[in-house]
C-alpha positions, 0 to 999 in steps of 0.5 A, a space after each residue: 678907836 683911840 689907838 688910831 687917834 694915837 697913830 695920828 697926832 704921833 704922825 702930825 707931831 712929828 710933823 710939827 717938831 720937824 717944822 720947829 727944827 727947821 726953824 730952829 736951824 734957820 734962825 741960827 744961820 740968819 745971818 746967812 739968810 739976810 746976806 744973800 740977794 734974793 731974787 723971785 722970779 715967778 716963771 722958774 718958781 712956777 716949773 719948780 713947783 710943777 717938777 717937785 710936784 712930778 718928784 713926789 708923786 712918782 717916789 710912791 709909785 715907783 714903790 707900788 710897782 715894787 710891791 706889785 711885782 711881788 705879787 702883791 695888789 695895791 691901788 694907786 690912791 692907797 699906795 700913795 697915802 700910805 707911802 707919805 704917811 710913813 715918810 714923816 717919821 724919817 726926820 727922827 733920829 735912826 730913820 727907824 721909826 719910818 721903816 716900822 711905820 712902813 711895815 706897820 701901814 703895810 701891814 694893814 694894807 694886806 702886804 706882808 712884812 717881808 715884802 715890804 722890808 725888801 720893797 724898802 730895801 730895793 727903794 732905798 738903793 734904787 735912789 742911792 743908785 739914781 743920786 750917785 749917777 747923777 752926782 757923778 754926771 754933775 759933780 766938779 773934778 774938782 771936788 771928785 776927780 774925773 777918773 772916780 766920777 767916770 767909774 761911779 758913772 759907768 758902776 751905777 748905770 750898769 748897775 741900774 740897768 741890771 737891776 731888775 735881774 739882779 734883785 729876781 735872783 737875790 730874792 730867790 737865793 735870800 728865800 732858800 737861805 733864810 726860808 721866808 715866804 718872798 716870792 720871786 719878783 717880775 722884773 718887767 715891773 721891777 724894771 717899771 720901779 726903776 724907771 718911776 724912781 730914776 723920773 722921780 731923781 731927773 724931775 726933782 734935779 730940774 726943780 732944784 735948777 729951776 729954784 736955782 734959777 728963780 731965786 739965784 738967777 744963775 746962769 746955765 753954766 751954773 745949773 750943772 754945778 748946782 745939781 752936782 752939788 745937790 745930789 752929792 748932798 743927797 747921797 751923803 745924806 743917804 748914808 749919813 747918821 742923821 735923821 733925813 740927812 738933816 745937816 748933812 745934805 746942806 753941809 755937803 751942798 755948801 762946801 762945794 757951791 761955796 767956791 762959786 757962790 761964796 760960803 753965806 750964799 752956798 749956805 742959805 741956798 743950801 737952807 732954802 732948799 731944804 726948807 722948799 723940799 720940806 714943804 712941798 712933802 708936807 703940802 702933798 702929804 695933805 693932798 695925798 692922804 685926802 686922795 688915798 682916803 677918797 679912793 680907799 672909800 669909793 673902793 669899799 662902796 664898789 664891793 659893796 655894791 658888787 655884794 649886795 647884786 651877787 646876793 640879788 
């Protein structure tokens, strides 16, 4: 019982120190916070918080269409908790503590170790796939030039698109040479992950415009310049050494809107941002583990029931 108050307040202090460092960076750049003309306008604040609502929920279902096309059965409102729970850790440094929390909660849901690890994998560079496609449809030439927009354009949605078939086959070529246990995934739901994951991408692009929008007032010929610069700081972030991508993403985002934008209102865009994705994470971690636990209860009460009629 200890143990299992342990892994808790070690998830919610995560929580807290990642709250404090978002604090922490805020105040060192106020300046650029108090130099920016806010605006809130509360019918793009509203679709914003709709599309990042839509972004997190598919993130873990497109993870348990992974999962299940390994064969492996998982109910939504588990699926769901278990996939927030595990996204805590990844503000630590190395972002290994979020995968040995995945692996672990996994663990105990029945799945094995070596599907979750190549669930996590697929997950990964399925959104590294997403984020570069849309950074290549939105980006300026002027920060990459056309010819390499249009190859990774081309490289990714080919790549995407054959990605089910893809991972069937290195799936069952990693089986026979390293002799694990991983059975051959479907890809119609392989092909479901993909499509969840990319709606995931495409729902969160809108709510950064409509944030852009709701508190920038840009007009459209700006949207397309702010999703090219947000989603080239999420694919920098991906690769980056920093937990999260924390100050990667927002450097990244900067440098390019600042040429538009001036670099004090790139800059404080760039921190809010981050700040309203950090929060919406830990309002639908809330949600999300009352939802999971909920479901998890009634599922044990209907077994229950099922065993107790079986003896009748």
């Amino acid at each position: 019982m200890w143990l299992e108050h342990a892994k808790v307040a070690v998830r919610w202090i995560v929580v807290v120190a990642t709250a404090i460092v978002l604090f922490r960076v805020g105040s060192d750049h106020s300046s650029d916070l108090t130099a920016i003309d806010l605006e809130f306008d509360i019918f793009w604040m509203a679709n914003a918080i709709v599309a990042t609502t839509a972004a997190n929920l598919l993130l873990p279902l497109g993870w348990r269409q992974i999962v299940m096309s390994f064969d492996q059965a998982l109910s939504t409102g588990p699926a769901v908790r278990l996939w927030c729970l595990a996204q805590t850790a990844r503000y630590l440094p190395t972002g290994l503590l979020a995968i040995a929390s995945r692996l672990q909660l996994a663990a105990k849901a029945g799945i094995s170790r070596s599907i979750t690890a190549s669930s996590l994998v697929i997950e990964t560079a399925t959104l590294f796939g997403w984020a570069l496609l849309v950074c290549a449809i939105f980006v300026p030439s002027t920060t990459l030039p056309l010819g390499i927009r249009w190859l990774l354009a081309i490289g990714c949605a080919l790549g995407l698109i054959t990605s089910p078939w893809l991972i069937s086959f290195v799936s069952l070529r990693v089986s026979r040479i390293r002799k694990l246990t991983l059975p051959r995934p479907y890809t119609r739901l392989v092909a479901n992950s993909v499509a969840l994951l990319g709606a995931s991408v495409a729902a969160r692009a809108i709510g950064t415009a409509c944030l852009a929008v709701g508190f920038l007032g840009i007009g459209s010929g700006d949207v397309t310049l702010v999703l090219g610069a947000a989603y080239a700081g999420v694919a920098a972030g991906m690769i980056g050494v920093t937990p999260a991508g924390l100050g990667v993403r927002e450097g990244v985002m900067a440098a390019i809107l600042a040429n538009r934008f001036g670099l004090s209102d790139a800059a404080a865009f760039a921190l809010l941002s981050r700040a309203w994705e950090f929060g919406f994470e830990m309002v639908f971690l809330v949600v999300a583990s009352w939802w999971g636990r909920s479901t998890q209860s009634n599922d044990e009460s209907d077994k229950d029931s099922s065993a107790s009629d079986a003896k009748l």
